[in-house]
C-alpha positions in Angstrom: 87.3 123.8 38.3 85.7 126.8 37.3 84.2 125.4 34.2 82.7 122.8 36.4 81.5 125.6 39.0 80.0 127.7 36.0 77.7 124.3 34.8 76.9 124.0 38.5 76.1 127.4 39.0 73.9 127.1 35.6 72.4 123.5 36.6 71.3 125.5 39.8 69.8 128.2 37.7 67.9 125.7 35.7 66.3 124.1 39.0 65.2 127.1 40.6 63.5 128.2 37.2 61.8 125.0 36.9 60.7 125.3 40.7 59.7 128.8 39.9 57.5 127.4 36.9 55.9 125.3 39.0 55.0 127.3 42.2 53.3 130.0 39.5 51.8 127.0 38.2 50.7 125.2 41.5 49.6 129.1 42.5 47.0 129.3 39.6 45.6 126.1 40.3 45.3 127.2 43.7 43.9 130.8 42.5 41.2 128.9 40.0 39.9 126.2 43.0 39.5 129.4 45.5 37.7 131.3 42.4 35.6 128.0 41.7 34.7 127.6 45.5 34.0 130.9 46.2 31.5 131.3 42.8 29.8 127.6 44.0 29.2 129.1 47.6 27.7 132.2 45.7 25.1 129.9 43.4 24.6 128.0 46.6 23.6 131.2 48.3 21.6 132.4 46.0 19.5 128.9 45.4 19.2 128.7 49.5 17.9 132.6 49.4 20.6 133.8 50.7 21.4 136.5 48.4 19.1 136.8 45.5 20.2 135.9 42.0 20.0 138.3 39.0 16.8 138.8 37.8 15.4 139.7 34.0 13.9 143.0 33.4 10.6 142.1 33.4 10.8 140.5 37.2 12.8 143.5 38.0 10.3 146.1 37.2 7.4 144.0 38.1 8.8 144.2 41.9 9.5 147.8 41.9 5.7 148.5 41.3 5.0 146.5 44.4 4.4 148.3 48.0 5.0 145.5 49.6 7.8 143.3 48.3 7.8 139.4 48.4 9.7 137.1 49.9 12.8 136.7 47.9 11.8 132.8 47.3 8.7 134.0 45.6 10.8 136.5 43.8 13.2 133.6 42.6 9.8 131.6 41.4 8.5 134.2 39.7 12.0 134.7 38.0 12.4 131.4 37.4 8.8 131.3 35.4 9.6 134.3 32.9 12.7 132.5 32.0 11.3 129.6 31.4 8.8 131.4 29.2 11.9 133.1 27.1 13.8 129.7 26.5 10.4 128.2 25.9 8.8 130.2 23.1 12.5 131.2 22.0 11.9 134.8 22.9 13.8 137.6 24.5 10.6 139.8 26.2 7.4 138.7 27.3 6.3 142.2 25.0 7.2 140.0 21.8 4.2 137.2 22.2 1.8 138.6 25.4 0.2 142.1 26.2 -1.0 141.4 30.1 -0.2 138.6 32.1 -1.5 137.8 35.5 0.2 135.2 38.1 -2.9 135.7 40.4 -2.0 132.6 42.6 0.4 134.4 44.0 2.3 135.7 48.3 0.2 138.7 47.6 -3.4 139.7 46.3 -1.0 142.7 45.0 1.4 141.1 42.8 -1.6 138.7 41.8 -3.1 141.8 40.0 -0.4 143.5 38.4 0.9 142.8 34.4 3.8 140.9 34.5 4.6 142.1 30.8 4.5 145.7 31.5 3.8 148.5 33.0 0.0 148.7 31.9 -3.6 146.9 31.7 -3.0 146.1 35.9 -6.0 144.1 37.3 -8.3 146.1 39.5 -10.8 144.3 41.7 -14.5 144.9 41.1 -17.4 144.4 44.0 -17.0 143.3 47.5 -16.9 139.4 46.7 -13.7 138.7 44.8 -12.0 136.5 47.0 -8.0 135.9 47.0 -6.2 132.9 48.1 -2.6 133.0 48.8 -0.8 130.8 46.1 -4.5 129.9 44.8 -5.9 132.8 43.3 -9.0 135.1 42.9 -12.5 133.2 43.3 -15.2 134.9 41.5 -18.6 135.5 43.2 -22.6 135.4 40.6 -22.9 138.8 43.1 -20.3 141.3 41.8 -17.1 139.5 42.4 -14.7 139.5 39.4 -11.1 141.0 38.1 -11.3 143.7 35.6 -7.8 143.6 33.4 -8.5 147.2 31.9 -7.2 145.6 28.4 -9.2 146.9 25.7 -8.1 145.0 22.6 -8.8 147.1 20.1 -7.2 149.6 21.8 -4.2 148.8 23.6 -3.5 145.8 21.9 -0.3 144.7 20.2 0.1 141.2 20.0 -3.8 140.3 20.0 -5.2 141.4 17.1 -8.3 140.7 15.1 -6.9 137.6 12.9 -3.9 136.7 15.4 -4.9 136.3 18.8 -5.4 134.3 22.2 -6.0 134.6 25.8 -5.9 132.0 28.1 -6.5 130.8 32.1 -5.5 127.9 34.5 -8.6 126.9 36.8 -8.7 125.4 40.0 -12.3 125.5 41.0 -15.1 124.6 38.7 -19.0 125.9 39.4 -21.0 123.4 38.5 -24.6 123.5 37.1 -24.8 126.5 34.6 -23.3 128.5 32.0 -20.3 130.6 33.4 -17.4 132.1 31.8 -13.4 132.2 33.4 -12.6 135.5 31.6 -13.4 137.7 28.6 -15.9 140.0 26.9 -19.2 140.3 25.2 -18.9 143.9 23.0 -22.6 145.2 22.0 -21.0 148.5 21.1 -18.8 147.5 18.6 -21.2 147.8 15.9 -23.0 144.7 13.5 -23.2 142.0 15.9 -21.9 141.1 19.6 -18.5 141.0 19.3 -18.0 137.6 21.7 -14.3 136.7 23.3 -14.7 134.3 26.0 -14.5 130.8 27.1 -16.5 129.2 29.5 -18.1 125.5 30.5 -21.1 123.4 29.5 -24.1 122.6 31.9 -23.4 119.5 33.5 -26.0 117.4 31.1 -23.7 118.8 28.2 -26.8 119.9 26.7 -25.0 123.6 26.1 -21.4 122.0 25.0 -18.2 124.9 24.9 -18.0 127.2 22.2 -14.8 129.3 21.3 -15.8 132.8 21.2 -12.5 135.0 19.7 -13.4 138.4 17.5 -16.6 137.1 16.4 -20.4 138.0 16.6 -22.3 135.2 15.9 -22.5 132.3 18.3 -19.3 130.5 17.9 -18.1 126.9 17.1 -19.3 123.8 19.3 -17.1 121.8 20.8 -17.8 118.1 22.7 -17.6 119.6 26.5 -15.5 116.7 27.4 -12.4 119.0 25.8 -12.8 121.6 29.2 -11.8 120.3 32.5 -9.5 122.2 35.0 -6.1 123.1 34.4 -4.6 125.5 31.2 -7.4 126.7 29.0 -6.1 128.4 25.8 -8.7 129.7 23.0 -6.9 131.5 19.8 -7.3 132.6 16.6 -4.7 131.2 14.1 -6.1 133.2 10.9 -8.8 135.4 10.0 -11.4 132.1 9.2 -10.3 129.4 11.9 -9.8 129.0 15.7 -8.7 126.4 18.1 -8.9 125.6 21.5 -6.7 124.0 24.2 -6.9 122.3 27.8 -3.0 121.6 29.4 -1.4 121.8 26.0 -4.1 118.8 24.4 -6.2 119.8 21.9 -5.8 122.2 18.7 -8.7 121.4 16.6 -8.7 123.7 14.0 -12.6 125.3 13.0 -13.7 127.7 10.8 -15.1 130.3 12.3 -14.6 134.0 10.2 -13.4 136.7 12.5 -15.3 140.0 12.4 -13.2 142.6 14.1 -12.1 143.5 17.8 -13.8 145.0 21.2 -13.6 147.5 22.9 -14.7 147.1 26.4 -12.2 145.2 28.5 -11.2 142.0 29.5 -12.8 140.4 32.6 -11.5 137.8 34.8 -14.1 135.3 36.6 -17.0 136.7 34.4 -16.8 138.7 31.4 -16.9 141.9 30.5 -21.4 143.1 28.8 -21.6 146.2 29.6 -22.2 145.6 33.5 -23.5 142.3 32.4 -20.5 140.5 34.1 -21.6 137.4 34.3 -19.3 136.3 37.1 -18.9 132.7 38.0 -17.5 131.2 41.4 -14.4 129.9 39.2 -10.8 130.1 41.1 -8.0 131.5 38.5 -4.8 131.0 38.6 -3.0 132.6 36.3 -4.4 134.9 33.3 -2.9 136.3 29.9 -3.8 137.7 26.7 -1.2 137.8 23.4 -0.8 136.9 20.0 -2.0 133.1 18.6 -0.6 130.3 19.6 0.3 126.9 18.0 -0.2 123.3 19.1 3.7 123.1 20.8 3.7 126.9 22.4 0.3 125.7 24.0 1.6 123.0 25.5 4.6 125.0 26.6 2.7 128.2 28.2 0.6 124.9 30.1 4.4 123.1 31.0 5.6 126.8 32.4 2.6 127.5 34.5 2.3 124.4 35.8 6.0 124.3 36.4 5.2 127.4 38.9 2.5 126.5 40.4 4.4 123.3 42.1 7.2 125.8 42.8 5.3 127.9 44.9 3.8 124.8 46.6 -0.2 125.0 44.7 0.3 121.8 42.9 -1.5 121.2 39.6 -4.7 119.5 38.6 
């Protein structure tokens, strides 16, 4: 008998350790789905706005500089965008490929003007005409209405430089008629010949077709008007003889074209920059930025990215 009582006794033993095993088990199962639920409620949160999501440094210090924050929707867009710019053009800053970067359709005329890359080369508004749209952008004015980026190249640039360099725009609103540039600069003082970075469209009649100006004097290299429309306009410099230009990622024909050094004066938006001479045009910008050349794919990515934010915040594309 009590070598029957001592295997029952251990048979008992045997069950309650397997029923122990399994209520830990069944208890971390239970633990992990809680866990799970709770972080999918969090993500839910922060998609719906509830709680905002965390963002990269650039985002970060690009709202502390605000006075008046953003909705934290636009926040999450704008987020979102930079992002998709690091996995895009396989970078961990915006610093590594841009100098100044403007999201000028934007909640705020404010956050429309400050450098998204850093902490520099903020857009100031010049004359009484520059008009802001919320979640369009800044319409120039031919009577002193235009964005001045204080970005001198030669100066404070690091990416852009005279052999490896672009800058780029997305345009909603054409003028029609004349000669008129989107953003740039026309150096006189540089010395030798007019130091010419800007892009701008043909007359109607294409009579006066596009020309890529990017650190060079002389007048630049023609191109059939029919490249420029409205949308992502990239002009760079891929060496120190040849450019190319791009409209929504299409394009890339390379030219020679010999690049003669760097300006000076800064970077306009809706005009360009002669020495009060600014040329300003009754363009609507989007979105603005200067940095090192790009190729035929990171074109087409920068166009993908911004247009990827302009139907998040609702502006749609053209």
């Amino acid at each position: 008998m009590d070598g029957m009582q001592l295997r029952m006794d251990g048979l008992m033993e045997g069950h309650k350790l397997k029923y122990l095993i399994i209520f830990i088990l069944l208890s971390s199962l239970g633990f992990a789905q809680i866990q799970q639920q709770h972080l999918s409620v969090i993500a839910r949160k922060n998609v719906a706005g509830g709680e905002p999501a965390a963002y990269t440094t650039e985002a970060t210090r690009y709202f502390a500089a605000m006075g008046t924050q953003l909705a934290d929707s636009q926040k999450t867009n704008i987020n979102d965008f930079v992002v998709m710019l690091h996995d895009s053009l396989a970078i961990d800053s915006l610093a590594e490929f841009f100098d100044v970067m403007y999201l000028l359709a934007n909640e705020t005329e404010e956050a429309g003007l400050l450098n998204l890359v850093k902490r520099s080369s903020d857009g100031t508004r010049s004359g009484v005409n520059l008009t802001f749209t919320q979640w369009q952008g800044f319409t120039g004015n031919t009577n002193l209405g235009y964005i001045d980026m204080n970005y001198d190249a030669r100066n404070d640039g690091v990416n852009y430089t005279q052999d490896d360099a672009s800058f780029g725009c997305y345009q909603r609103i054409v003028e029609s008629g004349a000669i008129h540039v989107q953003m740039g600069v026309h150096d006189t003082t540089a010395g030798g010949a007019p130091l010419r970075c800007f892009q701008g469209n043909p007359y109607e009649d294409g009579i006066y077709g596009d020309r890529v100006y990017i650190n060079r004097g002389s007048w630049g290299t023609g191109l059939d008007p029919d490249v420029w429309g409205l949308g992502t306009k990239i002009s760079t410099r891929i060496s120190s003889s040849e450019v190319s230009a791009y409209i929504n990622g299409v394009g890339g024909t390379v030219t020679s074209t010999p690049s003669e050094g760097v300006p000076t004066l800064s970077f306009y938006v809706c005009g360009y920059n002669a020495l009060g001479n600014s040329s300003e045009s009754t363009d609507q910008i989007s979105f603005a930025f200067i940095g090192a050349s790009v190729t035929a794919t990171q074109a087409r990515q920068i166009s993908n990215c911004i247009e990827a934010y302009l139907d998040g915040i609702g502006a749609g594309v053209l």
